[in-house]
C-alpha positions as CSV (number, residue, x, y, z in Angstrom):
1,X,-14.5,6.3,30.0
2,X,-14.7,7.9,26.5
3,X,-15.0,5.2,23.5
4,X,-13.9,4.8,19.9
5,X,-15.7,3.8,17.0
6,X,-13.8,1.7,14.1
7,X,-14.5,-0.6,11.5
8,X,-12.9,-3.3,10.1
9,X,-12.7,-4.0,6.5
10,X,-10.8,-6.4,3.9
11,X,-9.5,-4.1,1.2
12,X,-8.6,-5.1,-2.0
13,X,-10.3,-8.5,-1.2
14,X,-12.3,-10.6,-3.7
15,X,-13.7,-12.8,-1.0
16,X,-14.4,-12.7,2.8
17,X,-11.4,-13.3,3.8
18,X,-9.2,-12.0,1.5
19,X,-7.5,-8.7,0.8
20,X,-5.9,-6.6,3.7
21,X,-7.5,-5.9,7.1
22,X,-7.4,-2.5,8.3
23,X,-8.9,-0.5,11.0
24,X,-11.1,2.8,10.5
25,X,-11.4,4.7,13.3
26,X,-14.2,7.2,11.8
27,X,-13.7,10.0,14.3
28,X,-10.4,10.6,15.5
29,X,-11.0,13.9,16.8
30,X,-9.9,13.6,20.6
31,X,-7.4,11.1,20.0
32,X,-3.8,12.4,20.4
33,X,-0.3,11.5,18.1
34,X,0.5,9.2,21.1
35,X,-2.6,7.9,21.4
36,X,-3.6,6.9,17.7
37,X,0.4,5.2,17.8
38,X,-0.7,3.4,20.5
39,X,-3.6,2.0,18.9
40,X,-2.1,0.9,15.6
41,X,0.3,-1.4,17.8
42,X,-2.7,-2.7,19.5
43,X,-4.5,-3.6,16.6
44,X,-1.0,-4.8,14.9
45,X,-2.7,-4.7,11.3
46,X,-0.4,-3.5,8.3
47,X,-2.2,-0.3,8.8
48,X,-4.5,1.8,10.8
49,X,-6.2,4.4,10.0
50,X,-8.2,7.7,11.6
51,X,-10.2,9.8,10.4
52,X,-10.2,13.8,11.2
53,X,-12.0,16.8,9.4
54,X,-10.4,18.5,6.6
55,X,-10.9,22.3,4.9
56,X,-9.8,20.6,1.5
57,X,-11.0,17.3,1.1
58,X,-14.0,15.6,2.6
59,X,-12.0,14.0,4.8
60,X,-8.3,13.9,6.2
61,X,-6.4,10.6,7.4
62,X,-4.0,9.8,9.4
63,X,-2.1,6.8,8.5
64,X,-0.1,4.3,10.8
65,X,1.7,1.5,10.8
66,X,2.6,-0.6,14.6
67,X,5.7,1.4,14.1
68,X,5.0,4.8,12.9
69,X,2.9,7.2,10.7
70,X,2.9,7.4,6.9
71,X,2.6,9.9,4.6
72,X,0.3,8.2,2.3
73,X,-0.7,4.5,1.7
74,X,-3.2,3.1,-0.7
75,X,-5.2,0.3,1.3
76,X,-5.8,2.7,4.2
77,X,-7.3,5.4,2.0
78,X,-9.2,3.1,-0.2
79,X,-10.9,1.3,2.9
80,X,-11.2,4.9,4.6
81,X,-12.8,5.8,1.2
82,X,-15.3,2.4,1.5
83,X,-15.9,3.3,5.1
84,X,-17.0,7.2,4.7
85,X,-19.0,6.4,1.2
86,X,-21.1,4.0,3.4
87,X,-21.6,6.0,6.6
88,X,-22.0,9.4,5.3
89,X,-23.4,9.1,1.7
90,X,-21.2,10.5,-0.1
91,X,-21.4,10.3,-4.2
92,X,-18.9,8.5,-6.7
93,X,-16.5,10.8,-6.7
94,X,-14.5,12.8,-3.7
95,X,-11.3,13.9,-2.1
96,X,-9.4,12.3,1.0
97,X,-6.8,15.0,2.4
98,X,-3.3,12.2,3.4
99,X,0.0,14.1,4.7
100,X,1.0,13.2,0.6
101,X,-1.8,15.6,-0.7
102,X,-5.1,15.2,-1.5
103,X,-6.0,12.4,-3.2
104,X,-8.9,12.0,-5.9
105,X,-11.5,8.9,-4.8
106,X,-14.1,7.3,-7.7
107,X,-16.3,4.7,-6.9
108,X,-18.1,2.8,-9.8
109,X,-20.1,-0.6,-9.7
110,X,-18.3,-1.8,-5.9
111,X,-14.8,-0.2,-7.2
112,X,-13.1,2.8,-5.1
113,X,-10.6,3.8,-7.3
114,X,-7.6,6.6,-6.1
115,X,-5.7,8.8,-8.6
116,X,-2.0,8.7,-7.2
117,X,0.4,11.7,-7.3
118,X,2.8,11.6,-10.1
119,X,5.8,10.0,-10.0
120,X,9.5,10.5,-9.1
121,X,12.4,8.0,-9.5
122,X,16.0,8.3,-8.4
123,X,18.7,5.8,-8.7
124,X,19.2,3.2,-5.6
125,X,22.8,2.4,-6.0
126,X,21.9,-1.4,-5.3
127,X,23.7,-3.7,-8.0
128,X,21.4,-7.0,-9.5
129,X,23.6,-9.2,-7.7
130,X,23.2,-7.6,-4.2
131,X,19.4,-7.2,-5.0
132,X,19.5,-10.8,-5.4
133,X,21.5,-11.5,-2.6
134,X,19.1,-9.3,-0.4
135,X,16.0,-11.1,-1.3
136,X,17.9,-15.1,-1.6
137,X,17.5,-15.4,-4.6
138,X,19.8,-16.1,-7.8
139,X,21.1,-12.7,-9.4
140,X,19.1,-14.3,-12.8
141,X,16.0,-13.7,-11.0
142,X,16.2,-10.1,-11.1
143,X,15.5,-8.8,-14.5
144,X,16.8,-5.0,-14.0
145,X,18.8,-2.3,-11.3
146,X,16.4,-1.6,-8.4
147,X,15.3,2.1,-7.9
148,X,13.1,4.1,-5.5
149,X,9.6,5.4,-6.8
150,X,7.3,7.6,-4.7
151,X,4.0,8.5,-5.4
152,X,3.4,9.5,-2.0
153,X,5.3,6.9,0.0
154,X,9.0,6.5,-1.6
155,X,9.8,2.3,-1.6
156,X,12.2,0.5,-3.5
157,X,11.2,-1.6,-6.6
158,X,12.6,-4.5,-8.2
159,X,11.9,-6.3,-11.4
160,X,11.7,-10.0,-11.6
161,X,13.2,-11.9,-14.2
162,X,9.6,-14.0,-13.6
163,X,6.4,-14.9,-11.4
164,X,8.0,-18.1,-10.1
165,X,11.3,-15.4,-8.6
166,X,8.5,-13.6,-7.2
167,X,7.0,-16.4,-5.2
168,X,10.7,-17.9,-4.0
169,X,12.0,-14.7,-2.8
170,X,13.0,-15.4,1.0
171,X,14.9,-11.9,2.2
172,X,18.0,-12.2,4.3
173,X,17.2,-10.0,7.3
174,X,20.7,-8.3,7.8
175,X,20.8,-7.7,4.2
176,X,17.7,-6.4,3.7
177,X,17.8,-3.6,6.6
178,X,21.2,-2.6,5.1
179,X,20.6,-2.6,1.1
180,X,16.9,-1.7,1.4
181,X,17.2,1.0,3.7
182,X,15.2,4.3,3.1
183,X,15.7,6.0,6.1
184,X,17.2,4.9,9.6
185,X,14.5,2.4,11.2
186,X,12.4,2.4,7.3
187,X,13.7,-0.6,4.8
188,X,10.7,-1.8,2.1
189,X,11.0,-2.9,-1.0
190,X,8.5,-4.0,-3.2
191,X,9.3,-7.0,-5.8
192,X,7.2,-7.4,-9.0
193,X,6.6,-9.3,-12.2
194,X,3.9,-8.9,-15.4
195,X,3.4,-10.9,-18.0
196,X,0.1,-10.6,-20.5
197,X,-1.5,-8.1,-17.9
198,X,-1.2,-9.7,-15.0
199,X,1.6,-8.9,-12.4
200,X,2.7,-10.8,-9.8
201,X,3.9,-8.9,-6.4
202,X,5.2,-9.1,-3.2
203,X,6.2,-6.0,-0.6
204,X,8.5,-6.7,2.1
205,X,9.5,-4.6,5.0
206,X,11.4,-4.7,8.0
207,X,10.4,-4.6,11.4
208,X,12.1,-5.1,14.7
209,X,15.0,-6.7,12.8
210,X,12.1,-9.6,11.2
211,X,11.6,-8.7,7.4
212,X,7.7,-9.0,7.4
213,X,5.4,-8.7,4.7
214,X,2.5,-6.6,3.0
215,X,-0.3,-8.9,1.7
216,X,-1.7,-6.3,-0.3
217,X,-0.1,-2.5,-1.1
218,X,-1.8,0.3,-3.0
219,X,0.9,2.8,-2.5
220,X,3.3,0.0,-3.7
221,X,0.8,-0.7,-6.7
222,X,1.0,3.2,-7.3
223,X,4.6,3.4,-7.6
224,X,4.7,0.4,-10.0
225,X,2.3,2.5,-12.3
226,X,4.9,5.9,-11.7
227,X,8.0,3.3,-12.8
228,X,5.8,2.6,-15.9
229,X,4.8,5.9,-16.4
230,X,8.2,7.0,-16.4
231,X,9.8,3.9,-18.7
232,X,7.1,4.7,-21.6
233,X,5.4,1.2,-20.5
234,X,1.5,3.1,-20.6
235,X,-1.0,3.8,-21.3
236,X,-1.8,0.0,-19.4
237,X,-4.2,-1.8,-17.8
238,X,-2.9,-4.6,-15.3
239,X,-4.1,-6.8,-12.9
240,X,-2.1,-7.1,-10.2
241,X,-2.0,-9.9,-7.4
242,X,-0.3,-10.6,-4.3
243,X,-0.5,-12.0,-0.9
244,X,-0.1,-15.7,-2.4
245,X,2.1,-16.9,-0.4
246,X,0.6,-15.5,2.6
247,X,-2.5,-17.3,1.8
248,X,-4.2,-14.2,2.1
249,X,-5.6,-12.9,-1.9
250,X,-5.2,-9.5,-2.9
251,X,-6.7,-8.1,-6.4
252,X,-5.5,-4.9,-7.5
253,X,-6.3,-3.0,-10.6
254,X,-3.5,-0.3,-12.0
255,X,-4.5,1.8,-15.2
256,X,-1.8,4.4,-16.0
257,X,-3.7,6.2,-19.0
258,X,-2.6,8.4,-22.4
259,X,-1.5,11.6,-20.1
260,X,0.7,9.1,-17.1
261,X,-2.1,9.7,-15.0
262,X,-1.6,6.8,-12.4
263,X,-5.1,4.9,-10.8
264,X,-4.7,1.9,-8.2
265,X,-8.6,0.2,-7.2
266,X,-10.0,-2.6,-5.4
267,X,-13.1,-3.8,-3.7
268,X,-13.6,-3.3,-0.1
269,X,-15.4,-5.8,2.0
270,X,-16.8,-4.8,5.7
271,X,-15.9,-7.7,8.6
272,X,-16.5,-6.1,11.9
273,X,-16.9,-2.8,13.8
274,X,-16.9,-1.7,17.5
275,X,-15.4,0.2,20.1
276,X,-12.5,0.7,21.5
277,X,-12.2,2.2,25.4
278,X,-9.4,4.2,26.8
């Protein structure tokens, strides 16, 4: 019976285990679509990810979720980046091919570091109030009109009035499918607060009508540098945390330079590897 190789590592993890787990498979040439699905609903991680050959980059990934594929998402290629540095030797700076584009990977010191695409913003039509509603929390703990940023995988952001908002948010299911809703079967949206630096995070999405959540998001992380990029808040240099309340710590490091080039990092810490039979 043929055999798959994968890895698992804690991305954006500070500690053992911290950060967010996620599968490698490091040679996904004989798997099919159904197949790789399949697999990511197995393994029921936030993301799984396999790895194919590319003509453009060094690699190419495929990205999915229990639920479907995405375009692009920023713990999967940073621990795919981890992963193929390791095993193949590759220097501190290469190119990961995602259905988003091709993304630019630096490594530096334990750091993999991805350059995100630039941004785009359009208006989400979602009043403070019905944010607020949406999330359970007071319409004072939302500091500004929600919109949807994409990078590379379009979510919806929304500003805190503080870190405390952050931490209490508690979404109303039925609300949150309906007012965060990107496409039929796709609602996420990504709540965030800074203060001297540091922002404080949390990304929500729905799933099998149970609003689950992210413990640590790159592409999220990504888009919050494009809404800063685009509102004249750079050049910066945050640190940016999440997966508190999860009891599962995620550090993430956003620099949105001079020219609104966007950058999302974190350190990636191998767990376990093996082989799965089909």
């Amino acid at each position: 019976m043929p055999s798959h190789a994968f890895e698992i590592v804690n991305v954006f993890a500070e500690t053992t285990f911290g950060g967010n787990p996620l599968a490698v498979f490091t040679d996904a040439r004989s798997l099919p679509d159904v197949s790789m699905q399949a697999l990511a609903r197995q393994l029921n991680l936030s993301e799984t990810v396999f790895v194919l050959p590319s003509t453009q980059a060094n690699a190419r990934l495929r990205i999915f979720t229990p639920a479907h594929e995405l375009p692009f998402a920023g713990h999967p290629t940073l621990g795919a980046a981890a992963v193929l540095y390791r095993q193949q030797g590759l220097g501190d700076a290469f190119t990961l091919e995602t259905k988003a584009g091709v993304i630019p990977i630096a490594h530096q010191d334990g750091l993999f570091t991805l350059q995100a695409n630039p941004a785009h913003e359009r208006d989400a039509g979602l009043a403070i109030d019905a944010a607020a509603a949406m999330l359970g929390l007071p319409a004072a703990a939302i500091a500004a009109p929600p919109s949807w940023l994409d990078t590379g995988s379009e979510q919806l952001l929304i500003q805190a009035s503080s870190r405390a908002a952050v931490l209490a948010a508690r979404p109303v299911p039925a609300l949150f499918a309906r007012d965060a809703c990107l496409r039929p079967g796709r609602s996420v949206a990504y709540l965030w607060h800074e203060a001297d630096k540091l922002a404080t995070v949390r990304l929500f999405f729905e799933q099998d009508g149970a609003v689950l959540e992210d413990p640590g998001t790159g592409s999220a992380c990504a888009n919050l540098g494009g809404w800063c990029s685009l509102h004249q808040r750079y050049p910066l240099q945050w640190r940016v945390e999440q997966g508190a309340v999860l009891q599962r710590p995620n550090v993430l490091h956003l620099t949105v330079d001079g020219q609104r080039r966007i950058y999302v990092g974190g350190r990636v810490i191998p767990v376990a590897r093996g082989e799965f039979v089909l």
